[in-house]
N, CA, C and O of each residue as an XYZ file, in Angstrom:
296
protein
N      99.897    118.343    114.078
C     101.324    118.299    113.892
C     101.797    119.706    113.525
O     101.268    120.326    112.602
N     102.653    120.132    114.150
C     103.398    121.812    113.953
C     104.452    121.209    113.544
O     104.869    120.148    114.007
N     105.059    121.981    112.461
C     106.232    121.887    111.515
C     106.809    123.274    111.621
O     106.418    124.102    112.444
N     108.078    123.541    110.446
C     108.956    124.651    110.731
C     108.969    124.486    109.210
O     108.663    123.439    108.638
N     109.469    125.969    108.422
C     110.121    125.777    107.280
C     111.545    125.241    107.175
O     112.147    125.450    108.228
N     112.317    124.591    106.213
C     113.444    124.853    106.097
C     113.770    125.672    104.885
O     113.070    126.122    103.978
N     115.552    125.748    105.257
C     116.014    126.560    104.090
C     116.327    125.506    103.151
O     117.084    124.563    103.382
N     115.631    125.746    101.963
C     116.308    125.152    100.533
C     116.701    126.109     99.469
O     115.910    126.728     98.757
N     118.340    126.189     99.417
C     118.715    127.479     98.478
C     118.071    128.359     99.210
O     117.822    128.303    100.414
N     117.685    129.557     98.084
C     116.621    131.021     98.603
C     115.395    130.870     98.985
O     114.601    131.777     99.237
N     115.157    129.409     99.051
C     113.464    129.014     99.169
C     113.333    128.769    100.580
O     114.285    128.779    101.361
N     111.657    128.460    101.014
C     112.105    127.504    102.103
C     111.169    126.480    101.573
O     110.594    126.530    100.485
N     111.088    125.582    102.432
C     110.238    124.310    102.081
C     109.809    123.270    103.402
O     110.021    123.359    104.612
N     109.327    122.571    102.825
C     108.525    121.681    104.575
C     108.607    120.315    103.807
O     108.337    120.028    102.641
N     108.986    119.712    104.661
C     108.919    117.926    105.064
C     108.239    117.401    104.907
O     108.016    116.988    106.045
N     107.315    116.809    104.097
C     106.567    115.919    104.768
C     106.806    114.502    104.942
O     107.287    113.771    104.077
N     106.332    114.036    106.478
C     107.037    112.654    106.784
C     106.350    111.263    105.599
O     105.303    111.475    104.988
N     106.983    110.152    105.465
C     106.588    109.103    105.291
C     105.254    108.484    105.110
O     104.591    108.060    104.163
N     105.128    108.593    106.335
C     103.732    108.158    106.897
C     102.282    108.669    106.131
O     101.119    108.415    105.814
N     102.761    109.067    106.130
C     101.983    110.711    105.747
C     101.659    110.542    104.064
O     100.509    110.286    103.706
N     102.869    110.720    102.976
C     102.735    110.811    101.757
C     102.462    109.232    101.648
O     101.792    109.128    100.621
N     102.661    107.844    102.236
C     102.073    106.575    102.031
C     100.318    106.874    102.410
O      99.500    106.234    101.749
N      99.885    107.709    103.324
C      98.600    107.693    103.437
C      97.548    108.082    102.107
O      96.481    107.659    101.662
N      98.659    109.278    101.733
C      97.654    110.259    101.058
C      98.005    109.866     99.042
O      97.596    110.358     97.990
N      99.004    108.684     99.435
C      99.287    108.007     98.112
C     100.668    108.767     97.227
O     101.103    108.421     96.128
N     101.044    109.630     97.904
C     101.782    110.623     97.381
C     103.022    110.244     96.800
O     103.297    109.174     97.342
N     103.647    110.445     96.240
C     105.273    109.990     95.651
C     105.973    111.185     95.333
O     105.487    112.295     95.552
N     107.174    110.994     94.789
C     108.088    112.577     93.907
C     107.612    112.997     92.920
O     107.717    114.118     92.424
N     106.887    111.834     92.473
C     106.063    111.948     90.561
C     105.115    113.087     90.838
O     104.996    114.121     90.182
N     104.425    112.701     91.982
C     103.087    113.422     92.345
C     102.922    114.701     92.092
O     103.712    115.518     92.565
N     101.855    115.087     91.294
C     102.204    116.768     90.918
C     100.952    117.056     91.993
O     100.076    116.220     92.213
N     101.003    118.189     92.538
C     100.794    118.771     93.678
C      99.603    120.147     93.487
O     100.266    121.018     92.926
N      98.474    120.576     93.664
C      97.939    121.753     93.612
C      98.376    122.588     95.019
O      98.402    122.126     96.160
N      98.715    123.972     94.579
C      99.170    124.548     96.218
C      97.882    125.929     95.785
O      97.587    126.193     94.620
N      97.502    126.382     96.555
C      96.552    127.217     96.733
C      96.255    127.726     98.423
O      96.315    126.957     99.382
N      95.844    129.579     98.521
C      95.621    129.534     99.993
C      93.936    130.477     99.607
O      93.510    131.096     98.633
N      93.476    130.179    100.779
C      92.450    130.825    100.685
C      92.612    131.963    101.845
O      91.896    132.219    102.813
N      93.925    132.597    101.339
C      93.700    133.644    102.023
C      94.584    133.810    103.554
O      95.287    134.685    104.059
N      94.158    132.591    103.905
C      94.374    132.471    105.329
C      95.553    131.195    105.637
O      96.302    131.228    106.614
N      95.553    130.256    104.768
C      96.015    129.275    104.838
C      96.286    128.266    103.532
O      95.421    128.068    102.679
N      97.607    127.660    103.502
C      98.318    127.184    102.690
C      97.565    126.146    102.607
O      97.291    125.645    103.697
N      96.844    125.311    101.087
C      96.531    123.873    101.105
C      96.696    123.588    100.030
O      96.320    124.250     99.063
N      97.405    122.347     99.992
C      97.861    121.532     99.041
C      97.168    120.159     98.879
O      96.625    119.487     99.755
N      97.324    119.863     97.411
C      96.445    118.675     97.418
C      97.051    117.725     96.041
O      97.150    118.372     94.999
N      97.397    116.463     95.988
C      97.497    116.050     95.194
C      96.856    116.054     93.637
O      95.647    115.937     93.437
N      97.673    116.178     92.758
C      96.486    116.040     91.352
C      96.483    114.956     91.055
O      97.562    114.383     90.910
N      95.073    114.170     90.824
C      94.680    112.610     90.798
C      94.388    112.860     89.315
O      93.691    113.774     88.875
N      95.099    111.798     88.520
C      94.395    111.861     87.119
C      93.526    110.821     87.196
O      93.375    109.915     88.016
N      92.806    111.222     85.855
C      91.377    110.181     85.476
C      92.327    108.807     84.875
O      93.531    108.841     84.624
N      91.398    107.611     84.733
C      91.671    106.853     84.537
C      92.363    106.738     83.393
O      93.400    106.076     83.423
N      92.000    107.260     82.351
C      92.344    107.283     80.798
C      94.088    107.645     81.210
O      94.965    106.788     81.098
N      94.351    109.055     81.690
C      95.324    109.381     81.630
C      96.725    108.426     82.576
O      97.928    108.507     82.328
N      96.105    107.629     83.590
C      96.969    106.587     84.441
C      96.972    105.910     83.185
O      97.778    106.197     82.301
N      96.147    105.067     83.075
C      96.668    104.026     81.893
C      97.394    104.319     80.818
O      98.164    103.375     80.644
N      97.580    105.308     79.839
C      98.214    106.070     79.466
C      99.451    106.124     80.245
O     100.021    105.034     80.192
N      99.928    106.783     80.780
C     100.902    107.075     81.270
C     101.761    105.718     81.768
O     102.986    105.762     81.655
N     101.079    104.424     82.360
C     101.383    103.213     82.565
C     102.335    102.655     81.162
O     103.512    102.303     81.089
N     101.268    102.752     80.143
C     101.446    102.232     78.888
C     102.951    103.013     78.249
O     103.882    102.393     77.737
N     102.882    104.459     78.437
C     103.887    104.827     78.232
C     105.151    104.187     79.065
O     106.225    104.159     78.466
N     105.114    103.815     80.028
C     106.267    103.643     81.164
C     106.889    102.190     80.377
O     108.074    102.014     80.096
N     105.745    101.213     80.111
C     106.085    100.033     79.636
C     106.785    100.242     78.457
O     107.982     99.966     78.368
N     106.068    100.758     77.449
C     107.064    100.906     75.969
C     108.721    101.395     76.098
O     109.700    100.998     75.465
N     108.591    102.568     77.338
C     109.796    102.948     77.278
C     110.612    101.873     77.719
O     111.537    101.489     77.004
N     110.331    101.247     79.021
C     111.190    100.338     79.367
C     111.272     98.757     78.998
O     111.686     97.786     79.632
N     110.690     98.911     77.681
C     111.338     97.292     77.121
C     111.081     97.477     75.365
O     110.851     96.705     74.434
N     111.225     98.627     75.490
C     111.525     99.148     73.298
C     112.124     98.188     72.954
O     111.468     97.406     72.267
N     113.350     97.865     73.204
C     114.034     96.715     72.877
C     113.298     95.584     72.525
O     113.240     95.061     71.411
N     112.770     95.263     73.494
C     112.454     93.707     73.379
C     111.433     93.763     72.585
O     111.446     93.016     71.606
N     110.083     94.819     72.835
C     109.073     95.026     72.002
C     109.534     94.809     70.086
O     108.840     94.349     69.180
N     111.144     95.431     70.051
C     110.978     95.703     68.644
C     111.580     94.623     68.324
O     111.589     94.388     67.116
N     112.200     93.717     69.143
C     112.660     92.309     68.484
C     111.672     91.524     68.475
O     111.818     90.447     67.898
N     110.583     91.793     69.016
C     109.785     90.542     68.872
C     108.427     90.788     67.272
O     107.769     90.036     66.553
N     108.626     92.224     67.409
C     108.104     92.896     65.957
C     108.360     92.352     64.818
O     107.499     92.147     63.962
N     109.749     92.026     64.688
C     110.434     91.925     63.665
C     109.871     90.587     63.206
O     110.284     90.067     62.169
């Protein structure tokens, strides 16, 4: 697949389709390693370890039901 840059602001930036970030698991969250060896641009998703998904899960839950969590505390 050959792509083009676009312009974003002073930057440019590249697309990637759908298809593509559903394959490789990717989302907006997804933090990204970019690195070239020189010759060529490669990017790669950063996969956390398990500890840190669950974590981060656990965080998502507390935030989105504090409420209810702290009425049922009480």
């Amino acid at each position: 697949m050959r792509k083009r840059l676009s312009a974003i602001g002073n930057s440019l930036g590249i697309v990637i389709e759908k298809p593509i970030l559903e394959l490789l698991e990717i989302d907006r969250e997804t933090e990204l390693d970019m690195r070239t060896d020189g010759d060529r641009l490669i990017i790669s998703p950063v996969r956390k370890g398990k500890k840190e998904r669950v974590r981060a899960a656990l965080q998502r839950a507390l935030s989105a039901h504090d409420e209810s969590l702290r009425k049922l505390a009480r």
